[in-house]
N, C-alpha and C positions, 0 to 999 in steps of 0.2 A: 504494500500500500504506500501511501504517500510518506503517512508518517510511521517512523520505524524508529521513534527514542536515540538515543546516540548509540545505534546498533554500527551507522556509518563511521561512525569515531571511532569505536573499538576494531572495526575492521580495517583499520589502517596500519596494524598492528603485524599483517597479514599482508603486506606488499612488498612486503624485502624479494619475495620467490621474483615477482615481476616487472620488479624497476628497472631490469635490460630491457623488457619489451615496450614498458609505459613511455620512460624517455624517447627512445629512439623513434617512437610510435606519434609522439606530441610535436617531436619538429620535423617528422616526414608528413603529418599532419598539416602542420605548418608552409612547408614548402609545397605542397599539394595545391594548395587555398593559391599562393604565390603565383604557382603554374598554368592555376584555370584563370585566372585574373591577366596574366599573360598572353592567352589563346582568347581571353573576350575581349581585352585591349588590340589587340592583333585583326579581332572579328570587326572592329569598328564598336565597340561597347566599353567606353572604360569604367570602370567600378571604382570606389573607394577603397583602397586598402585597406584602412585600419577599423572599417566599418566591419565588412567582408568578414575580418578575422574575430573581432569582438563577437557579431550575428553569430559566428559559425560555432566560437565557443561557449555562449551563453545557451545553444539550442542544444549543447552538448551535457553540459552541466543539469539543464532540465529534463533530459532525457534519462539523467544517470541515475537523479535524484527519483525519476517513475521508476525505475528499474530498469530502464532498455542498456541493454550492454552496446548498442551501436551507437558511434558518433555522427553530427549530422555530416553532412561534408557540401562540398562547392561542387555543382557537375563540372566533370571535367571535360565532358562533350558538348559545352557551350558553344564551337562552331557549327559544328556539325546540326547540333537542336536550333541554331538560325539557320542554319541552310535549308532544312528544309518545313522553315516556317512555325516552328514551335517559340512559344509568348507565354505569359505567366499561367495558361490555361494548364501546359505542362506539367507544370511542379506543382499545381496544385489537383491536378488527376492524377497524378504519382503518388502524393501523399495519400488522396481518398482512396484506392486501390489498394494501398497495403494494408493503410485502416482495416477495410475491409476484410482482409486477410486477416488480419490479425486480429481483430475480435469474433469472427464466426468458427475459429480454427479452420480455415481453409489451406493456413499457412503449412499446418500441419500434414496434411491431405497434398502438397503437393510434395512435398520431404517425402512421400512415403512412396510415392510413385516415381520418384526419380531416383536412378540405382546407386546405391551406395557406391558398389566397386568404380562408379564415373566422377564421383568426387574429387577424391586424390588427384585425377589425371587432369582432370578440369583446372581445377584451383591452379595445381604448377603449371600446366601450359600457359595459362593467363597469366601469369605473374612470369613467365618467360618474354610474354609478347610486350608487357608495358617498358620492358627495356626498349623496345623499338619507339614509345614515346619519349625517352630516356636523349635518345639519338638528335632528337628535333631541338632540343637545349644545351647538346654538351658539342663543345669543338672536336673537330676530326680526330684531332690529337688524343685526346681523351675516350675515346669509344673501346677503347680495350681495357679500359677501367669496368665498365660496365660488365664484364665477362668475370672481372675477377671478383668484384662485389656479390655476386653469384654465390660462389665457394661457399660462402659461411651457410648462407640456407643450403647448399648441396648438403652439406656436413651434418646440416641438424635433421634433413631429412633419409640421410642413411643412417643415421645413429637412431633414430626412431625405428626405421624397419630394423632393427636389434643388433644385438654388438655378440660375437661370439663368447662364449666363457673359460677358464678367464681373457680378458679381451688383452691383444697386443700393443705395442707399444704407438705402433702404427694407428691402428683402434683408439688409443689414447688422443692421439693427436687429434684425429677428430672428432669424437665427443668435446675437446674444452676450446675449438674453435664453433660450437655451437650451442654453448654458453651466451645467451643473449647477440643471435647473431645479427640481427640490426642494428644494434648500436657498434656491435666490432669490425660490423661491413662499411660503417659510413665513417668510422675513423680511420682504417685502412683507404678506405677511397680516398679521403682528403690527403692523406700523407702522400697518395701516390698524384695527385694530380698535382698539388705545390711541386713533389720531386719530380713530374713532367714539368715541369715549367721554370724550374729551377728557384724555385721561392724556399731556401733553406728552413731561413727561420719562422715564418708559417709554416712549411713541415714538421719544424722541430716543436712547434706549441702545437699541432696536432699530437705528437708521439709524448707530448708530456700528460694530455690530458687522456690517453689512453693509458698511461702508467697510474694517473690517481684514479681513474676506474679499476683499473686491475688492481691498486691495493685496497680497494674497500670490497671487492670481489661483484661490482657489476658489471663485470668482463667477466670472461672464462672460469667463471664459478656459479655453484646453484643457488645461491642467495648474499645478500646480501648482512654481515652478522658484527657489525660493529660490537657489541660488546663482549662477540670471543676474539676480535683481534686486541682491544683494549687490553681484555685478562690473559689472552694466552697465545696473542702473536699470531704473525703469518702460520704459524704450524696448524692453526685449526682448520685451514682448507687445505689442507695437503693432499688430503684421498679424493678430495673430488666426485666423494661418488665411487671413484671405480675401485677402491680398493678397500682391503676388510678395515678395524681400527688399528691391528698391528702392522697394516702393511700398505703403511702413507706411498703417498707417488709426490716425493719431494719437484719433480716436473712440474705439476700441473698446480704447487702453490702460486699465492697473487704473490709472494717476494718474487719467483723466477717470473712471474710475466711481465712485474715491476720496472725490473733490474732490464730484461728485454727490450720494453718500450721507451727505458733512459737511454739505452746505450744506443737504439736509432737517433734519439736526439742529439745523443753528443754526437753522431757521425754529420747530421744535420748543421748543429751548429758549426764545425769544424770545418764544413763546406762554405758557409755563411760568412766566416770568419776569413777562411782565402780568398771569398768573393768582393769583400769590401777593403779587401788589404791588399790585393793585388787586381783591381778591376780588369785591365787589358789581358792579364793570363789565364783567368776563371771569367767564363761567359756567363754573360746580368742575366737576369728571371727573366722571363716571357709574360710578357703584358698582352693581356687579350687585345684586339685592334689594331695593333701595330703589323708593320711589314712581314717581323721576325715570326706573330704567330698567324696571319695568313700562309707565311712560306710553309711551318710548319705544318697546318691541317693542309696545305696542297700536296703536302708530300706522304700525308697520312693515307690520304684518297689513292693518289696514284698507283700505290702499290696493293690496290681493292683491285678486283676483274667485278667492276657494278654489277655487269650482265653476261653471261657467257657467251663464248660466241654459238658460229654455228655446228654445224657437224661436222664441214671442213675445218674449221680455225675454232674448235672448241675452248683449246687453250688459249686466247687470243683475250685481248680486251673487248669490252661489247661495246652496246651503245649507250651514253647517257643525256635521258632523251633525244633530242636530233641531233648530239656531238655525237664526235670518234673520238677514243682517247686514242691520241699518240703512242706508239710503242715507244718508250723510253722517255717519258714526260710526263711531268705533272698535271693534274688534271685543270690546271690556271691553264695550261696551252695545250685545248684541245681544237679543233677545226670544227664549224660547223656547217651543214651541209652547201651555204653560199658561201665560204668560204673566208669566213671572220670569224674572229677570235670569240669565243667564249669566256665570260667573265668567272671569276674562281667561286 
C-alpha cells in the first residue's frame, strides 16, 4: 500500500548487496535522459534539461514509493515517434494500456504465454543491438571500447549459467569481474577512452576512483561491508564467495584490486608527467574536433570493409552509400560516383 510505517527506512539496511547495480544504474539513467534529449534536439524538439531530469526523477521516486520497481524513463524513440506522427496522444495511450494490464492481470496472462526458454535470448540480443545506438555518439576511434564494455556482462552471464566445482583459477577470474558489472564496465571504459586519446591524468582519476570502489568492495565483491573492513580489514573479502572460511583466495580481496587500480594510475600519471615535461617528445591528448581526432576516426573507419564486396572482390572494400573507399585510404578520400571528394 501506500503507507508502509518506516518499513522503507529499515530496508535501507538491505542495499549494500546492490549498490554496484543502483549507482551504475542512476547515471546510465542519467545519461539515457541526456541521449533522448539529444535525438529530440536533433528531431527539431528541444527540451529543457534540467526539467526533463527532475520530471523523470520525481515520476520515479513516486513510483517506488506505490511499489513499482520500474523507473519512468524518456523514450528514447522520440524521432522515430515524430516521424511517423505520434503527439502526446502516445504517451498517454501507452500509459492507459499498461494500466490496463496491470490492474485486470492481463499482464500476467501475457508472461505466461510467452516462452520462458525466449527470455534469456531476447533480453541479451537486445542489449547487444543498443550498442549499435552506442555507435551514433561515440567517435570512430572509440567503437572498440564498446566490445570491450561487453566483457563484464559476458562474465556475469557465464558465471550464472554455473561455475564448475571446485571452480578454477581461471573460473575465478571471472566471477569477480562480475561483481557489479556496470559500474566496473563504465570505469574501465572511461580509462580506456582518456588512454585512447591520451588524457593521462583523466585516466588516472578514473583508475583512482575504481580503487576507492574496490576498497569499500562495490567492485569485485558481493556487498558492500564497511564495518568488517573497519574491525577486520581487507581480509574479510578474501573468499569472495568462492572459497570455504579456511580457504580465502587472497586474489580476489578489495587490497589486490586496490593496489591494481593505483598502480594503472601511477603508470597514468607517469605518462602525464613526461607529457607536460617534455611536450615535443610525448604526443598532447586528443581533443575531440580538432584535425588530430578527425584524422584519427578517418583512420579508425578505413581499416572497416563497411560492406563486403561482391562474389568477385569479396574481400575488397564495399560501398558507403554512393562512395568507393579507396584501397589504401582513408575513408576522408573516398571518390564518389561524379567524381568528388566525399566529406569524412
Amino acid at each position: 500500500g501506500l503507507w508502509g510505517g518506516n518499513a522503507f527506512i529499515d530496508g535501507l539496511s538491505l542495499i549494500g548487496p546492490y549498490m554496484g547495480s543502483v549507482i551504475p544504474l542512476a547515471i546510465i539513467a542519467t545519461t539515457a535522459d541526456l541521449m533522448c534529449l539529444v535525438g529530440a534536439f536533433n528531431a527539431g524538439d528541444p527540451y529543457p534539461i534540467g526539467e526533463t531530469l527532475i520530471a523523470d526523477g520525481c515520476g520515479t521516486l513516486i513510483g517506488a514509493f506505490l511499489g513499482s520497481p520500474f523507473g519512468t524513463v524518456v523514450y528514447f524513440g522520440h524521432p522515430i515517434h515524430k516521424r511517423i506522427g505520434g503527439k502526446y496522444f502516445f504517451s498517454a495511450a501507452n500509459g492507459a494500456i499498461w494500466l490496463v494490464l496491470g490492474l485486470t492481470g492481463l499482464m500476467q496472462l501475457v508472461l505466461e504465454i510467452t516462452p520462458k526458454v525466449a527470455v534469456g535470448p531476447i533480453i541479451c540480443i537486445f542489449g547487444l543491438m543498443l550498442g549499435e545506438e552506442c555507435t551514433k555518439y561515440l567517435p570512430q576511434r572509440h567503437h572498440v571500447i564498446i566490445f570491450f564494455g561487453i566483457f563484464f556482462g559476458m562474465c556475469d552471464y557465464f558465471v550464472q549459467s554455473g561455475l564448475p566445482s571446485p571452480p578454477t583459477e581461471e573460473d575465478v577470474g571471472k566471477a569477480v569481474m562480475r561483481k557489479s558489472p556496470l559500474l566496473i564496465s563504465m570505469i574501465w571504459c572511461a580509462m580506456l577512452v582518456f588512454t585512447f586519446d591520451r588524457k593521462w591524468s583523466s585516466a588516472a582519476v578514473a583508475a583512482c576512483i575504481g580503487a576507492f570502489f574496490s576498497a569499500i568492495g562495490l567492485m569485485h565483491q558481493d556487498s558492500m561491508d564497511m564495518y568488517a573492513i573497519y574491525t577486520q580489514g581487507f581480509i574479510s573479502f578474501a573468499n569472495n564467495g568462492l572459497g570455504g572460511p579456511n580457504d580465502p583466495r587472497f586474489s580476489c580481496s578489495p587490497l589486490q584490486f586496490t593496489l591494481a587500480y593505483l598502480s594503472i594510475a601511477a603508470v597514468d600519471l607517469f605518462f602525464a608527467f613526461c607529457q607536460r615535461k617534455w611536450p615535443n617528445a610525448y604526443a598532447q591528448p586528443v581533443m575531440q574536433g580538432t584535425d588530430e581526432a578527425d584524422e584519427a576516426d578517418r583512420e579508425a573507419l578505413s581499416v572497416k570493409t563497411v560492406v563486403i564486396g561482391g562474389q568477385d572482390n569479396w574481400w575488397g572494400k564495399g560501398l558507403v552509400g554512393n562512395a568507393h573507399v579507396e584501397e589504401g585510404k582513408s575513408i576522408g578520400k573516398v571518390t564518389i560516383d561524379e567524381g568528388k571528394a566525399a566529406p569524412a
